[in-house]
C-alpha positions as a Markdown table, in Angstrom:
| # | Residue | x | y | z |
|---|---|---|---|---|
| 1 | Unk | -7.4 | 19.3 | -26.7 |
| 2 | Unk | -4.0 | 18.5 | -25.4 |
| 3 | Unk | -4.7 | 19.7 | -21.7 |
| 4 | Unk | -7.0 | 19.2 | -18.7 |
| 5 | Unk | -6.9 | 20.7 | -15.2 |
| 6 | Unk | -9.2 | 18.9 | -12.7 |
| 7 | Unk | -9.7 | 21.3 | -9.3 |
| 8 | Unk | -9.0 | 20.4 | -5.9 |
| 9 | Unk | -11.4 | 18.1 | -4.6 |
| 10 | Unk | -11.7 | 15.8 | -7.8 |
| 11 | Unk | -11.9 | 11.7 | -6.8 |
| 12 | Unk | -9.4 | 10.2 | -9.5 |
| 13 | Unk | -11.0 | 7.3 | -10.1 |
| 14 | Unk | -12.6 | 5.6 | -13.1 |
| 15 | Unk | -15.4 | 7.8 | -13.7 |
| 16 | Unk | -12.9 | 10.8 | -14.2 |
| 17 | Unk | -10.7 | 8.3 | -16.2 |
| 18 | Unk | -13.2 | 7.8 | -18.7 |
| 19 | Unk | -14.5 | 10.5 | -19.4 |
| 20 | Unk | -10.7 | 11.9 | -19.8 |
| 21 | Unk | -10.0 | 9.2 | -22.6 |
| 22 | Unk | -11.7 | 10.2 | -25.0 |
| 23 | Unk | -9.1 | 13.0 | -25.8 |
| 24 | Unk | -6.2 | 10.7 | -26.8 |
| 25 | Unk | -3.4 | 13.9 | -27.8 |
| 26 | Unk | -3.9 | 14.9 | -24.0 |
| 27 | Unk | 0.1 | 16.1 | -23.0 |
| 28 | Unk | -0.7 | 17.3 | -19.8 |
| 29 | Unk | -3.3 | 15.7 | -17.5 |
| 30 | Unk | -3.0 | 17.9 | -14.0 |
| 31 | Unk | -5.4 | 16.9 | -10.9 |
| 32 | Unk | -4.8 | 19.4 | -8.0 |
| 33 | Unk | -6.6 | 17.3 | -5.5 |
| 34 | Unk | -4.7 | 16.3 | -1.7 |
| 35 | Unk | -6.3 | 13.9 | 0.4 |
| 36 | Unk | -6.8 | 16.5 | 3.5 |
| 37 | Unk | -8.9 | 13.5 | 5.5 |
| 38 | Unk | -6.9 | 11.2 | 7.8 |
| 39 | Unk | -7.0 | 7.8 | 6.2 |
| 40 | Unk | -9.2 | 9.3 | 3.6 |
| 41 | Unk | -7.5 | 9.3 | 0.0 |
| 42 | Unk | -9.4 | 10.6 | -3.7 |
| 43 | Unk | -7.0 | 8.5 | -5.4 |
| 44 | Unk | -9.0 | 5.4 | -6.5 |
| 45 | Unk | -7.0 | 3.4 | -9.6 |
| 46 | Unk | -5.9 | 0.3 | -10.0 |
| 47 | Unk | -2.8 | -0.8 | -11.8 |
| 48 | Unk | -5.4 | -2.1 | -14.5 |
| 49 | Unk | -6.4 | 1.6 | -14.4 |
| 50 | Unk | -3.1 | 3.1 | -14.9 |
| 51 | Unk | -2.3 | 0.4 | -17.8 |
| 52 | Unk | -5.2 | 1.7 | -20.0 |
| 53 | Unk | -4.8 | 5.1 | -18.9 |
| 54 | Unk | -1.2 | 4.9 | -20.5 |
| 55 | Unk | -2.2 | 2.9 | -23.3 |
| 56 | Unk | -5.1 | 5.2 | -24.5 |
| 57 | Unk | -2.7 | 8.7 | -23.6 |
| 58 | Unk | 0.7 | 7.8 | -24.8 |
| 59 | Unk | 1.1 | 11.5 | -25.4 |
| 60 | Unk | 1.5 | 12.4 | -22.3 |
| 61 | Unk | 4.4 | 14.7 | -20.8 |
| 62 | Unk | 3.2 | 15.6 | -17.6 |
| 63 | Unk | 0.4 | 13.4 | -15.3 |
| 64 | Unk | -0.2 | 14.8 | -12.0 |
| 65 | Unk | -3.0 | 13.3 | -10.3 |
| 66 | Unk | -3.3 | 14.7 | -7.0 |
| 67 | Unk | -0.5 | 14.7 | -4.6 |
| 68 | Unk | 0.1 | 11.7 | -3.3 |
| 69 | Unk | -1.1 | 11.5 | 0.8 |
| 70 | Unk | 0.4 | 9.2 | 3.5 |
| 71 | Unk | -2.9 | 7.1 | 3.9 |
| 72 | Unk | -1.4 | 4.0 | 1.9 |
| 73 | Unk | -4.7 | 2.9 | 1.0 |
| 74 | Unk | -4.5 | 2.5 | -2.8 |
| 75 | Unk | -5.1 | -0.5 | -5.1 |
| 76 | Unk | -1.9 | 0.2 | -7.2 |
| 77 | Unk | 1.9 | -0.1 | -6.8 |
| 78 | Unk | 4.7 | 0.3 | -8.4 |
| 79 | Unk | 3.4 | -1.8 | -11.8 |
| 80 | Unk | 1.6 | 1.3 | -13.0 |
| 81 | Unk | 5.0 | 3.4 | -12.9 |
| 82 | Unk | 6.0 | 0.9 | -15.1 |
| 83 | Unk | 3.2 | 0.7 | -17.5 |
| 84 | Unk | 3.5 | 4.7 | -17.3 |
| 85 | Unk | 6.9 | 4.2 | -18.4 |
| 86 | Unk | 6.8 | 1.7 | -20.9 |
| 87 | Unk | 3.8 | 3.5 | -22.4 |
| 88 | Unk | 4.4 | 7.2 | -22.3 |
| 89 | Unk | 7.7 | 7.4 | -23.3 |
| 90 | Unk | 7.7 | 11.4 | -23.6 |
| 91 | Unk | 6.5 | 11.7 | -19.8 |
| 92 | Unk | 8.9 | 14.5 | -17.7 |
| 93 | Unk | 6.8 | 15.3 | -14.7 |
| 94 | Unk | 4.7 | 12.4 | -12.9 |
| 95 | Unk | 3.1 | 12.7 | -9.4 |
| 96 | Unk | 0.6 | 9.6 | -8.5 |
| 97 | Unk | -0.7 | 7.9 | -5.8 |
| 98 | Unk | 0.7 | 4.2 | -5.1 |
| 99 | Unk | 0.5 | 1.6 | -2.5 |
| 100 | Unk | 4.0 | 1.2 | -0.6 |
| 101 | Unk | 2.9 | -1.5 | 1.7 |
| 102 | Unk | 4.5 | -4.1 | -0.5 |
| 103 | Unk | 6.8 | -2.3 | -2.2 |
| 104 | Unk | 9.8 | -4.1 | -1.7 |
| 105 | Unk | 8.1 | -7.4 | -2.2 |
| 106 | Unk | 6.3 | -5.8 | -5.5 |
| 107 | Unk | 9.8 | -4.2 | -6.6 |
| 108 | Unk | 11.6 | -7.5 | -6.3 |
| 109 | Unk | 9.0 | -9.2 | -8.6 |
| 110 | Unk | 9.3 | -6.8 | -11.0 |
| 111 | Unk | 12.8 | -7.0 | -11.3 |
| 112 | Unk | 12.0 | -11.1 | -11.6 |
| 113 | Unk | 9.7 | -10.5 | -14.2 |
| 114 | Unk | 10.8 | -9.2 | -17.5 |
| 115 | Unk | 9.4 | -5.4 | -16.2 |
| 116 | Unk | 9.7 | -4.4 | -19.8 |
| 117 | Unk | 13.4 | -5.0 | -20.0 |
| 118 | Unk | 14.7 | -4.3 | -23.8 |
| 119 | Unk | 11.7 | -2.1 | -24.0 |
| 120 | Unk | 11.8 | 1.3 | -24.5 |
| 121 | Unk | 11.3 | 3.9 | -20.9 |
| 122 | Unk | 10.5 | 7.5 | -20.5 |
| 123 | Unk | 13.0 | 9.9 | -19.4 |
| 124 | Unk | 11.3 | 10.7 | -16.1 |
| 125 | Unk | 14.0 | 12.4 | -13.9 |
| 126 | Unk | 11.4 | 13.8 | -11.0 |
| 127 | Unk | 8.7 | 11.4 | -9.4 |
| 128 | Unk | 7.0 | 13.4 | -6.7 |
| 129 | Unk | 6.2 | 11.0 | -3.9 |
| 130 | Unk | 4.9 | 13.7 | -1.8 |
| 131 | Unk | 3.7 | 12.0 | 1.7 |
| 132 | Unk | 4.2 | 8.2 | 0.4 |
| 133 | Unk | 5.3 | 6.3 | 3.2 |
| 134 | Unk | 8.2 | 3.9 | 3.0 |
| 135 | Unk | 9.2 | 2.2 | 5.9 |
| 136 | Unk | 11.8 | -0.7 | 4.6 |
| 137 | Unk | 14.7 | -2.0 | 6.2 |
| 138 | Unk | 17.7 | -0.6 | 5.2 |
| 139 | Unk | 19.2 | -3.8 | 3.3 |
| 140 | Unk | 15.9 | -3.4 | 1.0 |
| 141 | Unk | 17.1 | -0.1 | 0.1 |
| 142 | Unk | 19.1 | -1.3 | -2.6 |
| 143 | Unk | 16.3 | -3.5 | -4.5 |
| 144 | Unk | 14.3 | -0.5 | -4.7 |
| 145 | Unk | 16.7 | 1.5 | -6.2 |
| 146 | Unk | 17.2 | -1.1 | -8.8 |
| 147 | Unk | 13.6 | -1.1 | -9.5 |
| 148 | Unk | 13.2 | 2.5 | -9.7 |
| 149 | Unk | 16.2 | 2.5 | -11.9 |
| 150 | Unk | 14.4 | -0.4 | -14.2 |
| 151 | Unk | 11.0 | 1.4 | -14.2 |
| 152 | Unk | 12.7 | 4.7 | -14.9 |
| 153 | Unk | 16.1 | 4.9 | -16.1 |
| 154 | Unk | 16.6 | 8.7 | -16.0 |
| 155 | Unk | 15.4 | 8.7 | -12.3 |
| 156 | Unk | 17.4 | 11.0 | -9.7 |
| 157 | Unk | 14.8 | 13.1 | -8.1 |
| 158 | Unk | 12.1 | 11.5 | -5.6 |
| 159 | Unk | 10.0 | 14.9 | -4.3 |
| 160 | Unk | 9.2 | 14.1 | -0.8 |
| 161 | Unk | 7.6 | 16.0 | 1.6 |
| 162 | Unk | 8.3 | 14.0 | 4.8 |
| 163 | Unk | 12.0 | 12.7 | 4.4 |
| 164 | Unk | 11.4 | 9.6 | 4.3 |
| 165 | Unk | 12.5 | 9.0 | 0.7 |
| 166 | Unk | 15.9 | 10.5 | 0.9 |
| 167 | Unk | 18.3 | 6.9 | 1.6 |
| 168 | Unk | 16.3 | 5.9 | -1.8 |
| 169 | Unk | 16.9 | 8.8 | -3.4 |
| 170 | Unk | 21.1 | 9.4 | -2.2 |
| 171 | Unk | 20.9 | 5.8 | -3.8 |
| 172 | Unk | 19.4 | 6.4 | -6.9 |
| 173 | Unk | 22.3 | 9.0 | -7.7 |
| 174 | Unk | 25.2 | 6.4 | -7.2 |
């Protein structure tokens, strides 16, 4: 099996998870869930989650897991893009769910770290952020873009639904 298509209303969390890898040639993992509820979001993963998840499936070309809601509520950041990165190297199409409270904070450590510098990084030219919210100052701006760039190299497309992605974006393109 090198597919699976999860309908609307699936929780992605770690039940779903591993059940899912046990197919390790899955290419195309798709989750058509939204988080309709105010406040209320299916997306349950940590960045422990996403690691193994992207471990176990290096195969994959396209993960969509539900389209990321404005709730904020989830228990991974921007570490899983990179694991996704590092790990899946043939990944075109990702949409996920991650925690944006910290983001600049997160970002900045990344880029401190090593954040898999010298390693090898997907091509990943679309990350669908859907209703992510980002609310930085506008002198942050630039350390995310670095960190994006890190994490994904090939990035110049950030899908979002509510504008508030599109300084990040213009930025990603210089």
């Amino acid at each position: 099996m090198t597919s699976i298509y999860c309908p609307e209303g699936t929780v992605v969390d770690s039940n779903l998870f591993s059940s899912l890898l046990v197919f390790r040639g899955l290419v195309t993992v798709f989750v058509d869930t939204h988080c309709y509820e105010e406040g209320v979001c299916t997306f349950r993963l940590t960045d422990d989650d996403m690691r193994d998840l992207s471990v176990t499936l290096p195969h994959l070309e396209h993960l969509r897991l539900g389209r990321p809601c404005g709730s904020n509520s989830c228990n991974n950041t921007v570490a899983s893009l990179s694991s996704i990165s590092t790990h899946c190297l043939g990944l075109t199409r990702l949409e996920i769910h991650f925690n944006t409270r910290t983001i600049v904070g997160d970002m900045q450590h990344l880029l401190d770290g090593d954040s898999g510098r010298g390693s090898a990084k997907c091509g990943l030219r679309k990350l669908v952020v859907g209703y992510l919210p980002l609310g930085v100052r506008g002198e942050d701006i630039g350390t995310l873009a670095d960190g994006f760039k890190a994490i994904f190299p090939s990035l110049t497309d950030l899908t979002d639904y509510s504008g508030r992605w599109l300084e990040l974006e213009s930025r990603l393109c210089d």
